[in-house]
N, C-alpha and C positions, 0 to 999 in steps of 0.2 A: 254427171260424170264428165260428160263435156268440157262445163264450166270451172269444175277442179280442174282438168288437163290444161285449162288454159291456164288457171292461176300460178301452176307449179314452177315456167318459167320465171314468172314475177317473181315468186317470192327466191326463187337461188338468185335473182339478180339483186334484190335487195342484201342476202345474207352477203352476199360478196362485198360490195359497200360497204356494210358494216365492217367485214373484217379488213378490208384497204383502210377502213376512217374509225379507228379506234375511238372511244368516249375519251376525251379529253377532261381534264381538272377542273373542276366548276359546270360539266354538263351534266346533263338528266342523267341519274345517275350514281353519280358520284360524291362519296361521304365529305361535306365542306370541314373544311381545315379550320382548327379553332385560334381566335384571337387572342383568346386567355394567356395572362402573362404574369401570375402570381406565385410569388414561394409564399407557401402554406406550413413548412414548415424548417424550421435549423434548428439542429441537435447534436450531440455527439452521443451516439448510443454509446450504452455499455459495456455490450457485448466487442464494439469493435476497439475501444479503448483503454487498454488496460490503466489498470487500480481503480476503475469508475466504479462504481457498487449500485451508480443510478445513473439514469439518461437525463444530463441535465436540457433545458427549452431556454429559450430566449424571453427577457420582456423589454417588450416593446416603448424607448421614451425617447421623445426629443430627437425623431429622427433616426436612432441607432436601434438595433437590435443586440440587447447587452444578454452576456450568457456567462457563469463559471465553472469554472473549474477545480478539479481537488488540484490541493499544494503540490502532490505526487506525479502530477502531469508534465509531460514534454510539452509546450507549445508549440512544439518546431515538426511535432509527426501526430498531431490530434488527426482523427477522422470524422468528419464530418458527414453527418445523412440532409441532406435537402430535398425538399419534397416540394416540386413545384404542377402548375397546372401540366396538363394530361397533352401531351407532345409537344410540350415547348424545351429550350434549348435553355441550358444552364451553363454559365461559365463562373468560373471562380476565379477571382484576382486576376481576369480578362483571360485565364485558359478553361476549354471544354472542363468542364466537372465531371469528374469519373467516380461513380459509386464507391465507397469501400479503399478508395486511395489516402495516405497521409499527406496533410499539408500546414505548412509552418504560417500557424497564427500567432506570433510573436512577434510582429509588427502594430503596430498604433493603432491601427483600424483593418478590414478585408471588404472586400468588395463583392457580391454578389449579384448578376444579369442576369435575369429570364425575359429571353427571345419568343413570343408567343408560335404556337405550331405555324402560322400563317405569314407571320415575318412581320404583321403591323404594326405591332406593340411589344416594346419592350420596357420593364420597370428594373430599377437598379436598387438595390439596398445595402445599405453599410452595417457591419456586424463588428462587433468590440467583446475580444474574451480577455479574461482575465483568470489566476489562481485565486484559491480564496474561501471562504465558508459559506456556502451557499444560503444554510439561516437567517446568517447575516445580509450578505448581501441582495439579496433576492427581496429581501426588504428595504432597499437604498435607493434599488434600481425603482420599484415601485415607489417610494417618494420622491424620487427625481421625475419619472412620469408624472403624476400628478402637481406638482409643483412645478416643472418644467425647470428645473435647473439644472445647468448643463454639469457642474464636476461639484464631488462632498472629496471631505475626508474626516475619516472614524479613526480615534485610537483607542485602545481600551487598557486600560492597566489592574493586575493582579499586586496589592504593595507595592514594591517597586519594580514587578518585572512588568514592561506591554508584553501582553498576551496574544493582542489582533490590531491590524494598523493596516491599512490598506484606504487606495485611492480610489474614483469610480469618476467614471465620464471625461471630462476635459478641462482643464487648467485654461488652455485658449483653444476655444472651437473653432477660430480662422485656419489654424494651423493642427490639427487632429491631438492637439498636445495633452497626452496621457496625464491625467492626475495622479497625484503619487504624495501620501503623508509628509511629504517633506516641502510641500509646494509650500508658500506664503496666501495665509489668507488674511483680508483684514477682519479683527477682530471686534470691530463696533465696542459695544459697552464692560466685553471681558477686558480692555485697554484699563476702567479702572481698576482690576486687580495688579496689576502691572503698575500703576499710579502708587495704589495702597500701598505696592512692594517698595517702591521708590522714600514713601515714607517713612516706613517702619526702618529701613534704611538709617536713615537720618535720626530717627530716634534711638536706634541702639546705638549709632556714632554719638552720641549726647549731644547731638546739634540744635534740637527741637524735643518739646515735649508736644505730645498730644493735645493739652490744655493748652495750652500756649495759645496768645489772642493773635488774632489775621491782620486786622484791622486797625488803624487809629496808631493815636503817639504811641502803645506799648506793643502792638502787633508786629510781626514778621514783615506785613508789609506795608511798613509806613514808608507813608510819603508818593507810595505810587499812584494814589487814586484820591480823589476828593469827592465833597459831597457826605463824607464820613459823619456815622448819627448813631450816638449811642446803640441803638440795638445794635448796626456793624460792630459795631465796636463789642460785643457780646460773643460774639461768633468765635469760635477756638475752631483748629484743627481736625481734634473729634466729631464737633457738629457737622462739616463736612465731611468727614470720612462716612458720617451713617448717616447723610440726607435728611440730616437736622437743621439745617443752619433756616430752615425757611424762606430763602432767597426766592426761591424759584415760586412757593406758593401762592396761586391765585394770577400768575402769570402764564403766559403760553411761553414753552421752552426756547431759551432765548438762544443756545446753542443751534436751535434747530429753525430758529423764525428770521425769516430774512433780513427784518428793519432792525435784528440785532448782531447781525455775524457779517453784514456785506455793505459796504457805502452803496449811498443809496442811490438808487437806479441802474445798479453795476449786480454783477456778478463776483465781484474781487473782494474776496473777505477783508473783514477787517482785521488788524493786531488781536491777541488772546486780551491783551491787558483794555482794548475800548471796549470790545464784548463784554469785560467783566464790569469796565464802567457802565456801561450802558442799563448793564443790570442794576446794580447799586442804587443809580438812578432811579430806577422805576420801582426798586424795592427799597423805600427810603425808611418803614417804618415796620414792625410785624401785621404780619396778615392774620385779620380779623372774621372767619369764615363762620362763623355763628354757632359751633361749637368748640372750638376756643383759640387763643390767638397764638398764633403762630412763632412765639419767641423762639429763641434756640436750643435745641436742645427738647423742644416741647414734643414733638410728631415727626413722623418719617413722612417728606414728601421727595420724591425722587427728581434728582439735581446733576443735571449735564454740567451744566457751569461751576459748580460745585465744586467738581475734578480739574475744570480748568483753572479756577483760583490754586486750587493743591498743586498744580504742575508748576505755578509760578510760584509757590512756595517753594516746591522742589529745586528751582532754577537760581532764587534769589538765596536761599539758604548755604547751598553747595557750591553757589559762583559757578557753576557749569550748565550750558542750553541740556535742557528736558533730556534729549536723546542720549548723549552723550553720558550722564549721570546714570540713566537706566543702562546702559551698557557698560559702561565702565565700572562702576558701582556695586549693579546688583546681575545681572545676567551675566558677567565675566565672575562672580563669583562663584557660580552655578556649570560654568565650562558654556553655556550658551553664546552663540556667536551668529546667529544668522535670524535676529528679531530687531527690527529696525519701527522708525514711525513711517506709514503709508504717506503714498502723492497722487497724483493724478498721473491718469493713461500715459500719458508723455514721459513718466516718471517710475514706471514700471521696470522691477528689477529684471533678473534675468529667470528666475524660478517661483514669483511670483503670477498668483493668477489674474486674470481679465475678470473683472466685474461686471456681469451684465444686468442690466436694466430690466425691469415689467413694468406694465402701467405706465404713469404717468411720470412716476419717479426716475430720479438721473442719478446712475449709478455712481456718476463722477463729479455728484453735486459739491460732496460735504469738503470744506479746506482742513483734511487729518492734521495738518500741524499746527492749525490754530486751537484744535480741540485735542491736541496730543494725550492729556492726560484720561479724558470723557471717550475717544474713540479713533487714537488717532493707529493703536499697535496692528502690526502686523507680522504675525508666523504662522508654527505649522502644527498640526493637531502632536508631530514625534517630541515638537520642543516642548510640548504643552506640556505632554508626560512626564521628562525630564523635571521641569520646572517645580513640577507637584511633589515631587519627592525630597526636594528640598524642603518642603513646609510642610510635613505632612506629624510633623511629631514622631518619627522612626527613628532613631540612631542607626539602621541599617544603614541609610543616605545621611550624611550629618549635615543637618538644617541651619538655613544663614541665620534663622531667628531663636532667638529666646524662647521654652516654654511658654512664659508669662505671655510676650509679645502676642507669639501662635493663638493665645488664649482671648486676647485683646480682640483679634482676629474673628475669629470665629465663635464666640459667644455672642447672644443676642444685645444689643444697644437698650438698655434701661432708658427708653422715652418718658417723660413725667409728664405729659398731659393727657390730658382725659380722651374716651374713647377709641376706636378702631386701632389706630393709627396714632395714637399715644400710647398708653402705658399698657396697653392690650398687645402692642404690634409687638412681635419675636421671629420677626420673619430675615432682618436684618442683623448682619456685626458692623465691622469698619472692612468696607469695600464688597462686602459676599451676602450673597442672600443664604440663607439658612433656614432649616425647617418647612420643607417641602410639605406641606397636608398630604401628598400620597407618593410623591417619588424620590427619589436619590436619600433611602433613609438615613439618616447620620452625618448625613454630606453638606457642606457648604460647596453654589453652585453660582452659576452667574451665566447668563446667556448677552446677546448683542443685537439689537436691529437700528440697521440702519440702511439706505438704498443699494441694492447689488450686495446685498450681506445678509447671512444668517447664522448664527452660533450660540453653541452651547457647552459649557462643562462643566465636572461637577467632578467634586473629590474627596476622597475617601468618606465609601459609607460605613457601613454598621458593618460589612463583611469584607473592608478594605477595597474597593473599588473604585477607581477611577477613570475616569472618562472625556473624550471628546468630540465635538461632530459639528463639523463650517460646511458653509455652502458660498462658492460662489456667485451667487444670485438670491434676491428678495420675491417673493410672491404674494399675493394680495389676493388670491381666492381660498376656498377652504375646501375638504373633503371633509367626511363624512366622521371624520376622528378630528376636525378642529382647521386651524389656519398651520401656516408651516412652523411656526413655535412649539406650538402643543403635538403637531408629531414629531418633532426632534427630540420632544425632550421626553415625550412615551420611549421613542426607539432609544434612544441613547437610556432608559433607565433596564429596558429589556435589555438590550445588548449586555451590559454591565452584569444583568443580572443571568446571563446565559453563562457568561464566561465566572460565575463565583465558585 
């Protein structure tokens, strides 16, 4: 009892202490403040947005957080729900975020901060909405992800009305610049349908037939080139139009190999007309590949240089440079006014996009006006549209060409040599691939690769559908559905086929 009596002063002199020296923040004690500094998640429910029917989520590519929206939305009063970690600080477009508040995402990009509870960490995220069909889109944004390419654009056409046309990601990432179907992309290999057009051109002005020889004393283009050897001298128009002439076989593509597009030890291309000598040269005889020789006319091997002879066809026939004929000629017939031949970075229009690079490859390798005809075009998936309805055989749109021509067109190339890739092949007409084994049924289509490019379209199938879909950017790995070819051209037959 004693011994209590004595302790009882102690311990009031302790509680007194205690209550003068409060537990301060970080002592025995007291619950530590979390670091955490993650948004978990961005949505615009449904409930707080009207016409939504669903709470759309973001996917995740390339740095942004892409999310859409229905067509019926305000961008200027959407409500946003963000879900970040557990007492950390959120601010939106650099103000406090207030639950359940409207805020105008109509702007090019938004900004998202989370302040972790503790003040250590903070992480920033950029968010990109858009109107749109989420079907669609939500599968764009997921190959933009995997592919990491920064901006597409999709158009899709019903006959002659677009049905769906919309842009995704960024035209130029330096500058957050919105893609929008109207952007300019370069088009790689669809340039030869735009070639073929330039032709057919000139054959229904009666300037050119088809047959008609390239080569030699009777050809279109005497006199330009030498080294000229009977099989040149074989080669007509046609066999270049459907990757007949055999030029290129058994060669590595001379459009695309250094020691035949650039003097040497240089970077500076050369003229289209030494490129074409150059080839001549190494192709002085038919290719002899042990099932059978490669005269004109015999197999489809596919020919860059091919188009670029055609273009100089185009140029020497008409008296007018490449560009100038394709505009003046045939896109001015069409009401087209904003499809020109690509340049380099330096040379970049005003509504044109930035090319960018993967791998090894340089986006701004290729000289587009040396290969103007093989890969030099560039527009935009809306003109693409347009363009299609001129040639599509409707009278609804009245077409620059002929039935007959149209038919020249898009019928398979009658090859006369033997195997695959001779009189078996129907995979080709003049300029268009045709006959899909399992996609764009009915459709003559044509895609493009070349460095900082990816395209594809295809027109009118079995249930009148057309379509388009670029990227600005090349990719060099694959998912689990193919390389970025083979899901453009699934998606683009899906898309097509959503909207029939």
């Amino acid at each position: 009892m004693k011994t209590l009596c004595k302790l009882i002063p102690v311990l009031l002199t302790m509680l007194a202490l205690v209550a003068c020296n409060p537990i301060q923040p970080g002592n025995l004690g007291d619950t530590p403040k979390s670091d955490a500094a993650n948004m978990t998640r961005f949505s615009f429910p449904a409930g707080s947005n009207s016409g939504f029917d669903s709470t759309p989520a973001t996917t995740f590519a390339n740095g942004f957080h892409f999310i859409t929206v229905p067509e019926s939305a305000d961008l200027t009063k959407l409500v946003p729900e963000i879900i970040a970690s557990e007492g950390a600080s959120v601010y939106l477009d650099g103000a406090p975020y207030v639950p359940g508040t409207p805020h105008d995402f109509s702007g090019n990009t938004q900004s998202v901060k989370v302040v972790s509870e503790d003040g250590s960490r903070t992480n920033n995220y950029r968010i990109c909405v858009k109107k749109g069909n989420r079907n669609i889109d939500d599968k764009v944004y997921a190959f933009m992800r995997d592919f990491a390419v920064p901006g597409v654009s999709v158009s899709i056409m019903k006959g002659t009305e677009v049905v769906y046309s919309s842009g995704y990601g960024f035209a130029v990432v330096e500058t957050d610049t919105r893609c929008t179907p109207d952007h300019l992309f370069r088009m790689a290999s669809i340039s030869k349908q735009f070639c073929t057009m330039c032709i057919m051109t000139l054959k229904e002005q009666g300037r050119l037939q088809l047959d008609d020889q390239v080569f030699g004393e009777k050809g279109i283009l005497k006199g330009l080139y030498h080294n000229i050897t009977p099989y040149h001298e074989a080669i007509t128009v046609r066999h270049l139009l459907s990757h007949s002439s055999g030029i290129c076989k058994g060669l590595s593509d001379p459009a695309f190999t250094n020691s035949y597009r650039f003097y040497e030890g240089s970077s500076q291309p050369v003229p289209t007309d030494t490129l074409i000598q150059r080839t001549l040269n190494a192709r002085q005889n038919p290719s002899d590949d042990g099932t059978m020789v490669w005269s004109p006319g015999m197999g489809y091997n596919y020919s860059n240089v091919g188009f670029c002879i055609l273009h100089r066809i185009v140029e020497v026939v008409s008296g007018k440079d490449y560009e100038s004929f394709l505009k003046e000629d045939v896109m001015e017939q069409m009401g087209i006014t904003d499809t020109h031949i690509g340049g380099y970075r330096n040379e970049r229009r005003e509504n044109e996009c930035v090319f960018y690079s993967q791998g090894d490859a340089d986006g701004y390798a290729n000289p587009l006006r040396e290969l103007a005809g093989a890969a030099g075009i560039i527009t935009s998936t809306n003109q693409m549209m347009k363009i299609l309805t001129y040639m599509d055989g409707d009278d609804s749109v009245p077409d620059i060409f002929s039935y007959e021509t149209l038919m020249e067109m898009y019928e398979p190339y009658r090859y006369s040599g033997t195997g695959t890739y001779g009189e078996n092949y129907n995979r080709y007409g003049l300029g268009w691939r045709l006959n899909h084994p399992r996609l764009f049924q009915g459709a003559h289509y044509h895609g493009g690769n070349i460095a900082g490019t990816a395209t594809i379209w295809a027109a009118n199938t079995y249930s009148k559908m057309s379509g388009a879909f670029v990227c600005n950017s090349r990719a060099y790995n694959s998912n689990s559905n193919g390389d970025i070819d083979d899901n453009m051209y699934v998606l683009l037959n899906d898309f097509m086929r959503y909207f029939e």
